[in-house]
N, C-alpha and C positions, 0 to 999 in steps of 0.2 A: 504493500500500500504506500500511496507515495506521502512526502511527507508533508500537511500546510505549518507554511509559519506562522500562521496565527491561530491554528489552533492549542487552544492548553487544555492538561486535565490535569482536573485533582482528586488525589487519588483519597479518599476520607473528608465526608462532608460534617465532620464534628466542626467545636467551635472557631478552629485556627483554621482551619479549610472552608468554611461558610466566611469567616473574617475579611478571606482572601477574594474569593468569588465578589463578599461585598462592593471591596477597594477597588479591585478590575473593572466593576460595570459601573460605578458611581462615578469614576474618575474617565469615563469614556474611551478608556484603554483598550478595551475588549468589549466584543458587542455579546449577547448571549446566546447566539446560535456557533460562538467561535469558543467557547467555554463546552466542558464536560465533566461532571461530578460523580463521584461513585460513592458506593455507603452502602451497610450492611444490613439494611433495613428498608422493606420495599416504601413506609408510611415515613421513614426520614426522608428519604429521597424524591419522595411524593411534593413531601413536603415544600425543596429546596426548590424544584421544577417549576411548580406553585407562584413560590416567592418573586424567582428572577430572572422564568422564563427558558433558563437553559437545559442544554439535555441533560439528564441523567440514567444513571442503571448502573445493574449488582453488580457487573462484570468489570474488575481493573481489567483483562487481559480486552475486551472489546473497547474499554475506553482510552487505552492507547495508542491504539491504530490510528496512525496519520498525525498525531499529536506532536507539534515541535518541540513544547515544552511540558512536561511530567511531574507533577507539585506530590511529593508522598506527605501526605500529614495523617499519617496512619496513627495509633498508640504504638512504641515501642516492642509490646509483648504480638503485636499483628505483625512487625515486617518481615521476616523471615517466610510467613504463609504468603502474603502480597508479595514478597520478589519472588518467590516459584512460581506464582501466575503469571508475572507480566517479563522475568528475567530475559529468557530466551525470545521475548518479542522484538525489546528496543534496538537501534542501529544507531550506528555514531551521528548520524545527523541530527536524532532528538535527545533531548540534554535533561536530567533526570536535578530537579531538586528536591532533596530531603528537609522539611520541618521537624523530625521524630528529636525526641532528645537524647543522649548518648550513642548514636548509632556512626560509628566512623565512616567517611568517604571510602575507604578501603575494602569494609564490612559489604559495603553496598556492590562496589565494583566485583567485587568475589562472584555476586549472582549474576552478573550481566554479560553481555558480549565484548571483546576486547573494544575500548577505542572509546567507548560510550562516556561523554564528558557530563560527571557527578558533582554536585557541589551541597554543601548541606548548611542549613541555617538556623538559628537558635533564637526563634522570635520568642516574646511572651506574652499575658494574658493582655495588657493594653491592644493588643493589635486589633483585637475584636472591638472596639472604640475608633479604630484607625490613628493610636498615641502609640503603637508599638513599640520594641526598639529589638533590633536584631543584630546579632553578630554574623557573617558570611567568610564562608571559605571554601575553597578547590578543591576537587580531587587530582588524582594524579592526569587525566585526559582534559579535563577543562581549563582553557586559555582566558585571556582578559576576556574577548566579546562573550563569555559565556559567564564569567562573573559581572559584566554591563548590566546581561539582560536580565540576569536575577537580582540585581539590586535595583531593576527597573520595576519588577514586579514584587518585591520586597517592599519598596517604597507607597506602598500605596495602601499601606497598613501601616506606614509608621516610619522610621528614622532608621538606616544600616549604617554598619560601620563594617569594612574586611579588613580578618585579621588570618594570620598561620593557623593552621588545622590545631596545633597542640596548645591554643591558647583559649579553643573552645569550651573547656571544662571551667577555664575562671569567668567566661562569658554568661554561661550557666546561673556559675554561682554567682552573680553580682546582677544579670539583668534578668536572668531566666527566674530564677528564686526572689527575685528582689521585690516583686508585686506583694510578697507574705510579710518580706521585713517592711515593709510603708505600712501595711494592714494594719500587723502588730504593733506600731508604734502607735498611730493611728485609734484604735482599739485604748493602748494605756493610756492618751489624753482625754481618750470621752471620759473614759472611767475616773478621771481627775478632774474635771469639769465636774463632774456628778459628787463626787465629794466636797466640789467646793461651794455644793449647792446649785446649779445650774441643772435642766433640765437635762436627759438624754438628750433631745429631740434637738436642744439649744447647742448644747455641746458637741452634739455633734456636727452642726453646721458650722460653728467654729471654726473645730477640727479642718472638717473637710476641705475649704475653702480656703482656710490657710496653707495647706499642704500644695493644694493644688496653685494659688498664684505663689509659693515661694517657688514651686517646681518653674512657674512661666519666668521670673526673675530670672531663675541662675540659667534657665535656657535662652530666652530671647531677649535678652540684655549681656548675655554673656559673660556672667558675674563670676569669677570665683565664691566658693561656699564661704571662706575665712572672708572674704569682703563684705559678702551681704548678713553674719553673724558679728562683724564689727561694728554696721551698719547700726544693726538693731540693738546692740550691749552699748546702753550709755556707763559710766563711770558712778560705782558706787550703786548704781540702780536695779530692778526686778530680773531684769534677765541674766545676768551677770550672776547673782547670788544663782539660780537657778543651772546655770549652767558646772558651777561649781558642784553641787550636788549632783549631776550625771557623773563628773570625772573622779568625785570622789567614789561613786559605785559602777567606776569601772565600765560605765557604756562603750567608749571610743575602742579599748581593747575587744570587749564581747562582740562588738560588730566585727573585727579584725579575727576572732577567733571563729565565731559560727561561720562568717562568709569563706574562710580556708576550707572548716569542715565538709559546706556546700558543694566545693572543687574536690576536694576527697573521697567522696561519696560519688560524684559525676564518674571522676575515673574509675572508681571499683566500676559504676554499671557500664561504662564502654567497655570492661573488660571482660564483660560479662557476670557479675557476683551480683548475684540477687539478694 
């Protein structure tokens, strides 16, 4: 079958793979008869058809046929079943990228045909918002124009950065993991607004909204963090006393010590240890 370049599938219509679909047809990238979705459920798939107009169906190995570009956002404990389906299909001229997380470019080439250019990506759960942020990297077959076009379509869920394959695991642990450390933090300020007397409901909006325009500061102002925490610590004043009590219980190492653990743990599962 020969191949179009604009058609793409994606191979898992969960919420990183629906995320991506979203970003391609909102962003006028892809039209939706140039999109094709797969999913393990005939009423998920129904569903996604429904939504955005594109084709879908059970079969990875049908929905690669003619596909330039190959989106796997499978769960990790699925790829090994999905590259026996579709391994033996791909040709070098279509270009496979991986969203799964721990799964090496390597891992992936092992099932494929010689030559087939792999690249694999480490979004996280913002990207379903279109605030993503993702780390990119090559496998051994894929050149620049094949890391372009995946941070072309990367882009339209959120912000890429490409980095070497073995820096993946700390990319994991800092942006892949890092939606649970903002939660968590997150989570212990409501719960200290509400001690201080203030509503959940209050505190939380607080919260939220503070997080969310310091995050716009230090992005589109371009602020270093020490700049915009000098900004707000007057002399003698509320924040200052406050911020002393973090460093005397240790937060700036604990961040330092769980975010390591995050990368240690990424490595055990690309090595496979469950």
């Amino acid at each position: 079958m020969a191949v179009d370049g604009r058609r793409i599938a994606i191979l898992g219509g969960g919420k990183i793979g629906e995320s991506l679909l979203a970003g391609l047809l909102s962003s006028g990238w892809r039209k939706p008869e140039e999109i094709v979705v797969t999913g393990r459920r005939q009423e998920r798939i129904d569903e996604l058809a429904e939504r955005y107009g594109v084709e879908t169906t059970l079969s990875n190995a049908d929905a690669v046929g003619g596909a330039a570009f190959v989106v796997i956002a499978v769960k990790p404990q699925d790829f090994d079943t999905l590259l026996g389906e579709i391994g033996g299909l791909l040709s070098p001229e279509q270009t496979v990228l991986s969203v799964a997380a721990a799964v090496p470019t390597k891992q992936i080439e092992e099932h494929l045909s010689d030559g087939v250019p792999v690249l694999r990506a480490m979004p996280n759960t913002p990207a379903t918002v279109h605030e993503g942020m993702a780390g990119l990297c090559a496998g051994a077959h894929a050149g620049d124009e094949h890391l372009a076009t995946a941070e072309e379509v990367l882009r339209h869920v959120g912000r890429v950065v490409q980095i070497p394959e073995p820096y993946m695991d700390a990319v994991t642990a800092v942006s892949g993991s890092g939606p649970a450390y903002f939660a968590l933090l997150a989570e212990a300020m409501i719960e200290a607004g509400i001690l201080l007397g203030l509503s959940r409901e209050v505190s939380t909006q607080l919260v939220i909204q503070t997080m969310f325009g310091t995050a716009k500061l230090l992005r589109d102002e371009e602020m270093h963090p020490v700049e915009l925490r000098e900004m707000v610590t007057s002399p003698g004043g509320t924040t200052i006393r406050a911020i002393r009590e973090l460093e005397r219980a240790g937060v700036r190492a604990a961040f330092l010590n769980a975010i390591q653990a995050a990368m240690e743990r990424s490595k055990e599962l690309a090595e496979g240890d469950a």
